[in-house]
Each structure stands twice: as structure tokens, then as C-alpha cells.
C-alpha positions in Angstrom: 82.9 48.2 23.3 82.0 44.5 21.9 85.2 42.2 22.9 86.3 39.3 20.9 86.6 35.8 22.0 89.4 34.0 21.7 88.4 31.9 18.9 87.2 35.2 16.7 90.9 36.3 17.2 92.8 33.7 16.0 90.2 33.2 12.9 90.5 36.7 11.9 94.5 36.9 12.4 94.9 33.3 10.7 92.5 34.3 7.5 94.4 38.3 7.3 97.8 36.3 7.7 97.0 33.2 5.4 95.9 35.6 2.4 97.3 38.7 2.7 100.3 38.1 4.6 99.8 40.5 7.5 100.3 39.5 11.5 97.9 40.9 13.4 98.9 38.5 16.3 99.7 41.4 19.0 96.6 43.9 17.2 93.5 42.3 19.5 92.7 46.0 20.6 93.1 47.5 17.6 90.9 44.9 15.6 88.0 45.4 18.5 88.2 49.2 18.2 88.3 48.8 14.4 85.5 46.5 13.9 82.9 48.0 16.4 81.6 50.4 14.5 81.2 48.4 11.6 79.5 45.4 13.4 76.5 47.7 14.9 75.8 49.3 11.6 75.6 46.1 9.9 72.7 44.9 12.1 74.8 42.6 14.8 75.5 43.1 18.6 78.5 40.1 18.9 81.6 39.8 16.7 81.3 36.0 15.9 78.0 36.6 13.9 79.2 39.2 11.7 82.5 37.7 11.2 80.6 34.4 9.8 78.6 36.7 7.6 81.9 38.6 6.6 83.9 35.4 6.0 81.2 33.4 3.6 79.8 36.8 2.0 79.7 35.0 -1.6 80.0 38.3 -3.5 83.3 39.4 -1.4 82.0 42.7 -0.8 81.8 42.5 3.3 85.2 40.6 2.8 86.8 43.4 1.3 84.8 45.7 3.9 86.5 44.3 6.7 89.8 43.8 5.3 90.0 47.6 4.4 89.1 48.2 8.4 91.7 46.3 9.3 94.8 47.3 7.5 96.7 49.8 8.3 97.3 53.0 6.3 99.6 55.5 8.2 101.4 57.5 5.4 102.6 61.3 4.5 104.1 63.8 1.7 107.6 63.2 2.2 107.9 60.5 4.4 111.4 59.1 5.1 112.7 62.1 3.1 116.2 59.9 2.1 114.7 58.2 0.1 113.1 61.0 -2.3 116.9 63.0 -2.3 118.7 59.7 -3.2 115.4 58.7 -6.0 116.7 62.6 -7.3 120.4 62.4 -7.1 121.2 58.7 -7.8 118.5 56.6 -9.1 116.7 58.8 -12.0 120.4 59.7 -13.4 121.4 56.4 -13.8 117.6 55.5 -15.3 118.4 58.5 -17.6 121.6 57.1 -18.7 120.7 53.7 -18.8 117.1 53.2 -20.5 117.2 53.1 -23.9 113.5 53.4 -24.7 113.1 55.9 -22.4 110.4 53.7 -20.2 111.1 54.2 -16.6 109.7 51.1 -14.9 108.6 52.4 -11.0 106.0 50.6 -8.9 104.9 52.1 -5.4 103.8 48.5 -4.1 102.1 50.3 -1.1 100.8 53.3 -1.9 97.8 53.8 0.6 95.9 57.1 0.1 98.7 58.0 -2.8 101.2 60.7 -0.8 104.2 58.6 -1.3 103.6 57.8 -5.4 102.4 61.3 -5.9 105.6 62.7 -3.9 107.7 60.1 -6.5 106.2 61.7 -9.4 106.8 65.2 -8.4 110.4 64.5 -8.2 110.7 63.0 -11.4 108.9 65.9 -12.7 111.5 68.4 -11.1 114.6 66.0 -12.1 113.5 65.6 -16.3 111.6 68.9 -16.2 111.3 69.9 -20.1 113.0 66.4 -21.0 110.3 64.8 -19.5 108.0 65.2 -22.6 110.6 62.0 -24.2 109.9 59.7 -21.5 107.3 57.7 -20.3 107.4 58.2 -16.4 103.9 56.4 -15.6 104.0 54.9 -11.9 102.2 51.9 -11.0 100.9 52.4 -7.6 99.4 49.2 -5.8 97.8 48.5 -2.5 95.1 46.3 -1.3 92.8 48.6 0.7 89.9 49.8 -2.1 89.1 52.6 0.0 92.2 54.5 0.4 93.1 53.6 -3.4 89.6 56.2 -4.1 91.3 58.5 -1.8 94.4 58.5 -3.7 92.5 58.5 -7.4 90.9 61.7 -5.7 94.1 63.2 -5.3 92.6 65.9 -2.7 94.3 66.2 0.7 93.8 69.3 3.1 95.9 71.7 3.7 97.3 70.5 6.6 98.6 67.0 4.9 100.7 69.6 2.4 103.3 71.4 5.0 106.3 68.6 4.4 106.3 69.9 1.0 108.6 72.5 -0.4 106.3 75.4 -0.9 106.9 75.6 -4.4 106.0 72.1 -5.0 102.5 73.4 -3.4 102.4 76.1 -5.9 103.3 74.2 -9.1 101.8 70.4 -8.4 98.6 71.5 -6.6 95.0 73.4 -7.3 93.3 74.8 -4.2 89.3 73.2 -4.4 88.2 75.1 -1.8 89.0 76.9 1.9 91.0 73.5 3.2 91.5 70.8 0.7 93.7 71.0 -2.5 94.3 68.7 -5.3 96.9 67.4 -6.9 97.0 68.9 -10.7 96.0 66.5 -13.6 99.4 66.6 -14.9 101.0 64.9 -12.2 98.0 62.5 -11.6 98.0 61.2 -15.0 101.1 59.8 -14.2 100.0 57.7 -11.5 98.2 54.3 -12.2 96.6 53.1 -8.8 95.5 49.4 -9.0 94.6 47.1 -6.3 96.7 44.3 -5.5 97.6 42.1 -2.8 100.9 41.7 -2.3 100.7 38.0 -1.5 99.4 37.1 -5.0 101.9 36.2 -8.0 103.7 39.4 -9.3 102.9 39.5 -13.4 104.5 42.9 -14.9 105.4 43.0 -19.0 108.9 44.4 -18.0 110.9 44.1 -14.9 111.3 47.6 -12.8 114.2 49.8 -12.4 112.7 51.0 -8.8 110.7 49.8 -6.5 109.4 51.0 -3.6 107.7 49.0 -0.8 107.9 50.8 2.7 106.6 50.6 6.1 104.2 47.4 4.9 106.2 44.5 5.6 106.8 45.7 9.2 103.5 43.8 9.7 105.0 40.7 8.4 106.7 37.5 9.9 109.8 37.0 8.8 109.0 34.1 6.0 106.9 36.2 4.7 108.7 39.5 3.9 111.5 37.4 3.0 109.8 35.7 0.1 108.1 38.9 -0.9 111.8 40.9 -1.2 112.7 37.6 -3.5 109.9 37.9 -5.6 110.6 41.6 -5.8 114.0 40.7 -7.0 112.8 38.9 -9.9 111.0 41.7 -11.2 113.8 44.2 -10.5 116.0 45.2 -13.5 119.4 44.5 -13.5 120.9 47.7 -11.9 117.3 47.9 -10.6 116.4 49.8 -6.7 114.7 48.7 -4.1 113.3 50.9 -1.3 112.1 49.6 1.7 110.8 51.4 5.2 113.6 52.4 7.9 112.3 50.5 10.6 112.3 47.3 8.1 115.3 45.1 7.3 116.1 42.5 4.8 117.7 39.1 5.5 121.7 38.8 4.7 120.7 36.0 2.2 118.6 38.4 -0.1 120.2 38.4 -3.3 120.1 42.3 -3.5 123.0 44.4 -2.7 122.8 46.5 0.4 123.8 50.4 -0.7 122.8 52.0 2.5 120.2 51.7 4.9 116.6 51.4 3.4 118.1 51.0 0.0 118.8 48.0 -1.8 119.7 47.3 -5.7 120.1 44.5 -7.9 123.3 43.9 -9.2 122.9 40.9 -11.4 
């Protein structure tokens, strides 16, 4: 396998951490075994070439090539389970009670290949069920990797990637394509907008959001980072607004959210 020098390391973690805010500082490995590949078939046999190549490619396609190979995207139907049971029992009842126009504002701010957005609007679907025709339940579903956002437009996972769901979920929100895959019906994936966006840029939204969910993303950032993402978050949280974050993340004591349990965070103000 091609090994990086010292000086292709600290270029590539400075230009990943300077735009898009994630440390790759203690990743070396991982960025050789994730580049490899990708620098034979584009026609090099060292890493500093193709990284000057990638870095001044004036169209941006390479850029967003490697970028997409080096973030990560580990994600699941159902992942942190809490969350989903609290979205169900706490925070849809109060957005029922509470929103006048009957516009539920939800972002999934790190959607990857769409399980987690997808699980979100399944559980809307089973909380409204024949109220949701009133309400406008649309999720905004961002992430900066342009691959797994196809992925996730696709909606088709294999069989395998179903068995956290509730086998009635499988039954109602899913079409079987062929021997392993299925796809999520067109009902539910209406109701998903997937958009690329990096998470480092300035957040612009018409209306604030009464939940949003950013999990298991800023685990790859330093701490000035992920603060000043969680306050920018808050300014674009509703009053009485949710914010979900991973369980292995955590949030600084001077955030100006509330802390409701672990994982979970609102804005009071």
C-alpha cells in the first residue's frame, strides 16, 4: 500500500479540518487505506501528485471525489433507538399542540446514506397516521458526501440493513425490488428532501426548526468547532425547539440549550 509523507498528512487533515470542520489528525491509516485505491485508478503511483491534482482540480469534481473517500459514513435503521421513542412520545406531541400552521420544521443535518431521516419519517407517519394528510411533515436531510446522498435518494437497502426494524414497519414502508434489496415506498420518500451541505457553511433556513438532529458527526470535531456549530444550531432552533445529538457526543455547559437528558437538548428561550 502507497504511504503518505508527513507533509501530505498534515495538508490533507489541515484542508478537511479548515473547510469542513472534520479532525482527521489521529486517521493517517485510515486516509492511506482510503485513498489507495483511488490514486492508482486515477493514473498516479505516489500520493503527493494526485493530492496536487485533487487540491487545484478547477472544476471541483476530484475535490469532491476525495472528500467523499474520506468522510466517514457509519449509520443504521434505528440507530440510538432513544432517540426515535422520545421523537414519538415527547417531541411530535408537543409539535402537534404547538404549531399552528401545521409545518413541522425537522432537519437530519447528517443524514449519510438516509437510514436515520427515513427512520424519522416513518415515525411521524405511525404518530399522525390519518392526521398526517393536515400537516406538512417534509424533512430536510443534509450531508456533505454526494455519494451517499444518491444512496439515500435511491432509497434501496438490502435485506440485511432492515432487521432493526419492527417487522411491520418492513411490511408497510418498504417494496421488495428483487431477491435482497428493498426500497423504501414513495410515500415515505417524498417526505425526505436530501441536499448537500457542509456543515461549516452559514446555516440559511426560511423558518427556524422545532427538531434537529445532528448525531454521531461532530465526534470528528475539535472542540471549537462543535461548539460553534451547536450555537449556530441554536439560532435556528424554535423556541421550545429539540436538539438531538449522538451518545458518545457532548455539549459544553455554556451552550445556551437546556439539557433534558442525555443526547437530548431543547431550546428554552
Amino acid at each position: 500500500m502507497l504511504k503518505l509523507t508527513d507533509n501530505d498528512f498534515l495538508r490533507l487533515v489541515e484542508f478537511i479540518k479548515t473547510n469542513y470542520g472534520i479532525n482527521l489528525e489521529k486517521k493517517r491509516v485510515l486516509i492511506e487505506g482510503r485513498l489507495t485505491g483511488i490514486v492508482s485508478s486515477s493514473g498516479f503511483d505516489n500520493f503527493t501528485d494526485y493530492i496536487n491534482y485533487a487540491l487545484s482540480d478547477s472544476s471541483g469534481k476530484e475535490t469532491i471525489r476525495l472528500v467523499n473517500k474520506l468522510t466517514t459514513n457509519h449509520t443504521f435503521f434505528m440507530r440510538e433507538p432513544e432517540h426515535f421513542k422520545f421523537l414519538e412520545s415527547t417531541v411530535l406531541p408537543y409539535i402537534e399542540s404547538s404549531v399552528r400552521d401545521k409545518d413541522a420544521r425537522i432537519w437530519c443535518a447528517a443524514s449519510s446514506t438516509g437510514q436515520e431521516p427515513y427512520t424519522i419519517a416513518m415515525t411521524i407517519d405511525e404518530y399522525f397516521g390519518g392526521r398526517k394528510a393536515d400537516w406538512d411533515t417534509t424533512i430536510l436531510a443534509t450531508d456533505l458526501d454526494t455519494d451517499v446522498l444518491r444512496t439515500a435518494k435511491a432509497g434501496i437497502y438490502s435485506k440485511e440493513m432492515l432487521e432493526g426494524l419492527p417487522s411491520k414497519w418492513v411490511d408497510n414502508y418498504f417494496k421488495r425490488i428483487d431477491s435482497d434489496n428493498y426500497q423504501v415506498i414513495d410515500r415515505i420518500r417524498s417526505e425526505v428532501v436530501f441536499k448537500k451541505f457542509n456543515l461549516m457553511d452559514p446555516i440559511v433556513c426560511k423558518k427556524p426548526f422545532d427538531l434537529i438532529s445532528c448525531r454521531n458527526v461532530m465526534i470528528y470535531f475539535d472542540a471549537q468547532t462543535k461548539n460553534a456549530l451547536i450555537e449556530r444550531f441554536y439560532d435556528v432552533t424554535k423556541k421550545g425547539g429539540y436538539l438531538f445529538i449522538g451518545h458518545a457526543e457532548n455539549v459544553s455547559r455554556d451552550t445556551r440549550y437546556s439539557y433534558i437528558k442525555p443526547a437530548i437538548y431543547r431550546r428554552e428561550k
